[in-house]
C-alpha positions in Angstrom: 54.3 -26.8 16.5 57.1 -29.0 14.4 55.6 -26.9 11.5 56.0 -23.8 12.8 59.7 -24.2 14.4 60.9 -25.8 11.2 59.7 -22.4 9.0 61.2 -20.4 10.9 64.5 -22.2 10.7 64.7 -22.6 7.2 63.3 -18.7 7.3 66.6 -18.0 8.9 68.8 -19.1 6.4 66.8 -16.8 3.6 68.3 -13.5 5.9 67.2 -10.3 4.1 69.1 -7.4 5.4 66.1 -5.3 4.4 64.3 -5.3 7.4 61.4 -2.1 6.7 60.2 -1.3 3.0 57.1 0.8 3.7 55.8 4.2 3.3 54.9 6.9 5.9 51.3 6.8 7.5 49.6 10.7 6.9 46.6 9.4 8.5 44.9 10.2 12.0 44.4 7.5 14.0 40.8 6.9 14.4 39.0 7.8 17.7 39.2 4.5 20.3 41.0 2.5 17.8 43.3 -0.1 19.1 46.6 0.7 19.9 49.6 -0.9 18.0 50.0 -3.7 21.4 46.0 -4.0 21.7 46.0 -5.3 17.5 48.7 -7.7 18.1 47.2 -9.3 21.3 44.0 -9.3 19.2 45.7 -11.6 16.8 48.0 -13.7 19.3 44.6 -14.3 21.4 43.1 -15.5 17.8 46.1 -17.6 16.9 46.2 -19.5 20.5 42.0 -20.3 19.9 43.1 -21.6 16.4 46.0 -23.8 17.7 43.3 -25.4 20.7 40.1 -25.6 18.3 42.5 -26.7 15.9 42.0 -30.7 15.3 38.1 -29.8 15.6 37.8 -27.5 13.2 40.2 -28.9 10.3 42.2 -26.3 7.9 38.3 -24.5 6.7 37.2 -24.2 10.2 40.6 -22.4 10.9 40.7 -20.5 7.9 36.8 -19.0 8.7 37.8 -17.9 12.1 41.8 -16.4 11.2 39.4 -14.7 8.7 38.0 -11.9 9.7 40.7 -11.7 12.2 43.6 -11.3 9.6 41.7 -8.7 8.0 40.8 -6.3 10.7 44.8 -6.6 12.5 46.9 -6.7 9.2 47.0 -3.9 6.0 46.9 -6.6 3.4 46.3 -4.2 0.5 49.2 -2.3 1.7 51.0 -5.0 2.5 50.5 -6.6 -1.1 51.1 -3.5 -3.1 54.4 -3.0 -1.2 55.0 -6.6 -1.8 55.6 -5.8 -5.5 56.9 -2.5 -5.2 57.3 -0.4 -8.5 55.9 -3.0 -10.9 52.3 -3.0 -8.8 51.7 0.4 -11.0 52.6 -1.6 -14.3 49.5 -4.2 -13.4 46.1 -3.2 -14.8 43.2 -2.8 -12.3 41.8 -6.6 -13.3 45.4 -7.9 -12.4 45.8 -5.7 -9.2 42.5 -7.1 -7.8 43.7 -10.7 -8.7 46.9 -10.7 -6.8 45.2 -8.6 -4.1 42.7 -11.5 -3.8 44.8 -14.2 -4.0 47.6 -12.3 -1.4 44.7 -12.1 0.9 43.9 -15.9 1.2 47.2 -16.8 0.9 47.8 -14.5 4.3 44.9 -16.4 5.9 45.7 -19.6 4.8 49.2 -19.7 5.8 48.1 -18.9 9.5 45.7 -21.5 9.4 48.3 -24.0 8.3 50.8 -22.9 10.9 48.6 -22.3 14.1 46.9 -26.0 13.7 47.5 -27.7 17.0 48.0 -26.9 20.6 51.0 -28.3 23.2 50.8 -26.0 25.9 52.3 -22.6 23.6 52.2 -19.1 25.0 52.9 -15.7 23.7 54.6 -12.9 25.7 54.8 -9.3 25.4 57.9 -8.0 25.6 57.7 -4.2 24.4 57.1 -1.6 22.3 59.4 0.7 20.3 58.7 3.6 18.3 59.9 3.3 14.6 61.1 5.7 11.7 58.4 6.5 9.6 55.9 7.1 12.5 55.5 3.4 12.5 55.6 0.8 15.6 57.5 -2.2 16.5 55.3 -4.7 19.1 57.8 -7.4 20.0 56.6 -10.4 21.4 57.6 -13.9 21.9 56.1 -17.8 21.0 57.1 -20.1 24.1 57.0 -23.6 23.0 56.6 -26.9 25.0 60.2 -27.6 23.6 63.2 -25.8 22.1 63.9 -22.1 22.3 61.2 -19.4 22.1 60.6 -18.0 18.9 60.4 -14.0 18.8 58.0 -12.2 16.6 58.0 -8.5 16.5 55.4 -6.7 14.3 55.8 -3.4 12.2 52.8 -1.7 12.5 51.5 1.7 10.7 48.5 3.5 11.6 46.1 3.9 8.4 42.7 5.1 7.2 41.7 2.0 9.4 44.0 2.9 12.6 46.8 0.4 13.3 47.5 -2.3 11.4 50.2 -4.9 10.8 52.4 -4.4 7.9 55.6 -6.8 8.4 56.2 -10.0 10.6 59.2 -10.8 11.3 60.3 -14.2 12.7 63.3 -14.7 15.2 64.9 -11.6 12.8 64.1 -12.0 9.0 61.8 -9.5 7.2 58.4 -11.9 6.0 57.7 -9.0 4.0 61.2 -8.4 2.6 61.7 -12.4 1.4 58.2 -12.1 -0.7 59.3 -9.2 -2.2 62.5 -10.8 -3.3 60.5 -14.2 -4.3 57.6 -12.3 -6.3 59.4 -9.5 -7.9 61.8 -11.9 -9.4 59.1 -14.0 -10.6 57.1 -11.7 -12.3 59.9 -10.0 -14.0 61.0 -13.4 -15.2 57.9 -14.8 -16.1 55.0 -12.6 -16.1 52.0 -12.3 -14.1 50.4 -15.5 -14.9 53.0 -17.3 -13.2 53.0 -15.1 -10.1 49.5 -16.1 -9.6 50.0 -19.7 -10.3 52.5 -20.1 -7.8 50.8 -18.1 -5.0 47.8 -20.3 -5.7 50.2 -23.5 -5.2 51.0 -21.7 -2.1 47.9 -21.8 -1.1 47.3 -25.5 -1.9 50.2 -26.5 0.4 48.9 -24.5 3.2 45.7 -26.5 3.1 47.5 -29.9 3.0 49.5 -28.7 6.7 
């Protein structure tokens, strides 16, 4: 997990002090849906499989099973829309769509670049906290073969869809606040076009490891 430790070091020299940037959840939460820890244990359970399976099944066989997994634990519209904040209502529907797209399998491909290999890692619930904004914090930790544990707690909101994941944050710094600085400034800069071209060269990167 060199990857891994060295993102979230150079993660926590980008410190955002905003640490929550989403709205209130009106919706009930569907009948037997997972709670807030069942979702995250869902994913952490997915992530370990990834990181043993990894070598075998190469960045595409990671990516097809993080899939449907990503989908069904995180909000991705939401998380995308809140992502760009008040310029998401100044893209047209064929441009929302796009970046919606795009967003998505850069999501997915990012945790199958990260969770590639296995040494003996373990996650660990710790606990969970009730939020403002009827939302839920799940904190957990990454225990590596080496090196200090890294802590990722999850924001969770409860949806149309029941829980899902709408912030990671790594040993501290807001995922979810350091794209919104990144992409707002680039497509205020330099347009949409751009946006997508970069997220796309994201995506590139995550498939090379």
């Amino acid at each position: 997990m060199k990857v891994l430790r060295a993102i979230t070091s150079a993660l926590k020299f980008q410190m955002i002090a905003v640490m929550f940037l989403t709205a209130p959840a009106s919706w009930a939460e569907p009948q037997d849906s997972p709670g807030p820890e069942q979702v995250v244990n869902d994913l952490h359970e997915s992530l370990l499989k990834s990181m043993r399976e990894g070598p075998k099944l190469g960045y595409e066989g990671r990516y097809e099973l993080l899939a449907p997994v990503i989908d069904r634990t995180h909000d991705l519209d939401f998380i995308a829309r809140t992502t760009l904040g008040a310029n998401w209502t100044q893209l047209d529907a064929e441009q929302q769509r796009t970046f919606k797209d795009i967003f998505r399998k850069l999501s997915i491909g990012t945790y199958a670049g990260w969770f590639k290999s296995y040494e003996g890692e373990r996650f660990e619930f710790i606990e969970q906290q009730s939020m403002p904004r009827d939302q839920i914090m799940v904190r957990s930790k990454l225990f590596l073969p080496t090196g200090e544990p890294v802590r990722f707690d999850y924001i969770l909101r409860n949806g149309k869809d029941g829980w899902r994941i709408v912030n990671v944050l790594a040993d501290g710094v807001s995922d979810l606040a350091l794209k919104r600085v990144e992409y707002r400034a680039i497509l205020q800069r330099d347009g949409f076009a751009t946006l997508i071209d970069m997220l796309k060269k994201k995506i590139i990167l995550t498939e090379q490891g």
